[in-house]
ROLUM-636481 format. One record per residue: residue number from 1; residue in three letters; x, y, z of N, C-alpha, C in turn. Coordinates in pm, whole numbers, plus 50000, padded with zeros to 5 digits. Layout:
N
PT  pos  code    n.X    n.Y    n.Z   ca.X   ca.Y   ca.Z    c.X    c.Y    c.Z
PT  NUM   ALA      X      Y      Z      X      Y      Z      X      Y      Z
...
//
This chain:
48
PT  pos  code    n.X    n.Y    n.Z   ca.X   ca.Y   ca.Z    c.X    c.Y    c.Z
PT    1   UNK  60859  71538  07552  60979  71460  07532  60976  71333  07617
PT    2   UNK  60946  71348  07723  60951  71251  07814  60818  71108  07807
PT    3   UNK  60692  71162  07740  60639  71069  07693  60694  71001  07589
PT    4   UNK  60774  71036  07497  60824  70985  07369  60960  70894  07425
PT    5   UNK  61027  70986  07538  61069  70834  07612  61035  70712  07663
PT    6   UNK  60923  70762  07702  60862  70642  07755  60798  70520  07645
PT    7   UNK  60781  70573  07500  60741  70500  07442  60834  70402  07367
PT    8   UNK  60968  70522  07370  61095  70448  07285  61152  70309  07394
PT    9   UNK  61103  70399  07522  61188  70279  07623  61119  70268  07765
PT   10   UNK  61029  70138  07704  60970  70133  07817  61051  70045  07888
PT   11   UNK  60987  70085  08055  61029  70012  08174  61051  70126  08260
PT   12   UNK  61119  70238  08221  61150  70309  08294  61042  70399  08384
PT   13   UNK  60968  70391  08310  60867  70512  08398  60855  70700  08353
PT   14   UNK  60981  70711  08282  60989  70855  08205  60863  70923  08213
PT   15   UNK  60770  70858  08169  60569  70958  08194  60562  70957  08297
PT   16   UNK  60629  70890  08411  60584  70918  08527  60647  71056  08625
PT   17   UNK  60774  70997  08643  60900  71086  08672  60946  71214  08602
PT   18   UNK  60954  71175  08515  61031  71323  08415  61146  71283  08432
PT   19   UNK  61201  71175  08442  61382  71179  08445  61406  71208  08576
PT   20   UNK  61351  71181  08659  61379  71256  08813  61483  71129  08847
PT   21   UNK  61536  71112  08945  61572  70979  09013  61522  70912  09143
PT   22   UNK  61380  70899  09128  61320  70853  09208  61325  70725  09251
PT   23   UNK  61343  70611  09331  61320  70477  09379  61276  70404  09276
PT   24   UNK  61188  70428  09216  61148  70348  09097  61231  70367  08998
PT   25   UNK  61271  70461  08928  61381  70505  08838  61472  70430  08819
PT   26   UNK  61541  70413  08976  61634  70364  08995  61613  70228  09016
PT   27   UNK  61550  70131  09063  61536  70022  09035  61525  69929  08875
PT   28   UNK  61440  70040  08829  61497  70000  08654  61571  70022  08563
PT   29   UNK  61692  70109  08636  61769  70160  08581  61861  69984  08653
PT   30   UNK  61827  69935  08705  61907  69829  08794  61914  69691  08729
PT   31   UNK  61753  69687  08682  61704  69561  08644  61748  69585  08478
PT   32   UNK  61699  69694  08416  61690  69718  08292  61827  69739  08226
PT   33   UNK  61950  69801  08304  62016  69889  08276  61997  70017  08237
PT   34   UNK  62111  70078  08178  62052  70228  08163  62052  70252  07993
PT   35   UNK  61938  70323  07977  61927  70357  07807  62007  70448  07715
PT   36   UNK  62019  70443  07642  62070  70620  07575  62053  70717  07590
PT   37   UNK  61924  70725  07670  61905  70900  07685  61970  70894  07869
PT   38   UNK  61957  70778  07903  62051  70830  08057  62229  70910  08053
PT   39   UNK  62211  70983  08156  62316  71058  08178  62464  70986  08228
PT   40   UNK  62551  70863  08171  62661  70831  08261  62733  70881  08362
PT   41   UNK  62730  71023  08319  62803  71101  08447  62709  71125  08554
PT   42   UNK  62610  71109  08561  62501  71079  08695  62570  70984  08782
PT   43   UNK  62612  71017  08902  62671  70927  08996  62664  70757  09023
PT   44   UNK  62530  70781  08988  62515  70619  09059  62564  70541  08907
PT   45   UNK  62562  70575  08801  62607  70536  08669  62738  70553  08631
PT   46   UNK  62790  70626  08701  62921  70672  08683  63056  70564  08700
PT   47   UNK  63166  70543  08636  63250  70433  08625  63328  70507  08648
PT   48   UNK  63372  70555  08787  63520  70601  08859  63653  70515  08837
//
């Protein structure tokens, strides 16, 4: 699954990570924004 993310949406790193939220993750989750398969209710995405 997570390669097929990575192919639908690159930048993120998904083949690398697995969806983890690692430093890198999160930096392109910064630059890139976040995709469709990200979780909004994940904190740092989250709109309190």
């Amino acid at each position: 699954m997570m390669e097929a993310a990575a192919h639908s949406h690159p930048g993120y790193g998904f083949e690398k990570h697995a969806g983890y939220a690692t430093v890198v993750h999160r930096r392109a989750i910064i630059e890139l924004g976040p995709c469709p398969l990200h979780r909004m209710s994940f904190r740092p995405l989250r709109k309190d």
